[in-house]
C-alpha positions in Angstrom: -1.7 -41.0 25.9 -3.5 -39.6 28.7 -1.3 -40.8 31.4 1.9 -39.4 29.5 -0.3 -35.8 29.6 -1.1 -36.9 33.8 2.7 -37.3 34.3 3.3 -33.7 32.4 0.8 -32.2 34.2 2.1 -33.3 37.6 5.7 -32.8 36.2 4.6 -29.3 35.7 2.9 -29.1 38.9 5.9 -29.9 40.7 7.9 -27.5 39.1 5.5 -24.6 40.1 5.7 -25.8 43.4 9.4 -25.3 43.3 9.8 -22.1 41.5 7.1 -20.4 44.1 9.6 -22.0 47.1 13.0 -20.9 45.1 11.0 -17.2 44.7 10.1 -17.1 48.0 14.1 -17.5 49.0 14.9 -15.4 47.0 12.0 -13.0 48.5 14.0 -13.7 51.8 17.3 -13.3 50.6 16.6 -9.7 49.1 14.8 -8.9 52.9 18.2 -10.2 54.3 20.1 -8.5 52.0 18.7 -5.1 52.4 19.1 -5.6 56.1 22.5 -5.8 56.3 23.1 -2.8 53.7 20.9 -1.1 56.0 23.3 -2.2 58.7 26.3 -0.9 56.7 25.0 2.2 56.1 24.5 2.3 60.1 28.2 1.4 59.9 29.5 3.8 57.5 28.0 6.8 59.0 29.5 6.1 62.5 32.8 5.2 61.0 32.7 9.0 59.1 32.0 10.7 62.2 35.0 8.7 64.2 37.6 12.0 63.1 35.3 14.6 64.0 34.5 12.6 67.0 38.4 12.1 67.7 39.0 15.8 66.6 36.9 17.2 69.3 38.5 14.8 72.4 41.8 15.9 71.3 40.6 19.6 71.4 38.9 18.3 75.0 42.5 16.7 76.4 44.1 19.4 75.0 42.1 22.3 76.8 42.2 19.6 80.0 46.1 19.7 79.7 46.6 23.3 79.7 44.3 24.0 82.6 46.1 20.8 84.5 49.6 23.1 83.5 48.0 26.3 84.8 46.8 24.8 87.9 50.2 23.3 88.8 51.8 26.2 88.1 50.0 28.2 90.3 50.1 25.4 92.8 54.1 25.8 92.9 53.6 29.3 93.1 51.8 29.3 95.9 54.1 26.8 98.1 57.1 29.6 97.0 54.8 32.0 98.5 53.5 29.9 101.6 57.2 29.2 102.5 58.4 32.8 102.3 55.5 34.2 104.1 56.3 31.2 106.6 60.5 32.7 106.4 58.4 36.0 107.6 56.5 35.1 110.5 59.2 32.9 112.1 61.6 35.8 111.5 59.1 38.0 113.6 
C-alpha cells in the first residue's frame, strides 16, 4: 500500500513539476505577447500620422512648385529684357 501512495506522490510530484514549467510559458508568452502589442501600438500610431505627414509634403511640393513657376517666369522675363536691351546698345 505504501508504494502505491510512493508512486502517487511522485506522480503528483511530477505533475507540479510540469504545471510550474507550463506556467512559466505561459509567463513568457504573456511577456511576448505584450511586446508585440506594444510594438503595434508603435505601429499604429506612425501609420495615423502617415496623412498628416503626406498632407504637409504635398503643401511643401506644392509651395516648392509655385516658387520653381515664379522663378522661371521671371527668368524668361529677364532674357526678353537682356535681348532688348542688347537690340539697344547694338543699335547705338
Amino acid at each position: 500500500m505504501e508504494d502505491k501512495f510512493d508512486l502517487i506522490l511522485t506522480a503528483i510530484k511530477e505533475l507540479s513539476s510540469e504545471v510550474s514549467a507550463i506556467k512559466s510559458d505561459v509567463h513568457l508568452l504573456k511577456e511576448g505577447q505584450e511586446r508585440i502589442e506594444k510594438r503595434l501600438d508603435s505601429i499604429d500610431n506612425k501609420i495615423a500620422g502617415i496623412p498628416d505627414s503626406y498632407e504637409n509634403l504635398e503643401n511643401f511640393v506644392g509651395k516648392q512648385q509655385r516658387i520653381i513657376d515664379e522663378l522661371s517666369a521671371r527668368s524668361v522675363e529677364h532674357g526678353v529684357e537682356i535681348k532688348t536691351l542688347n537690340k539697344i546698345v547694338r543699335n547705338q
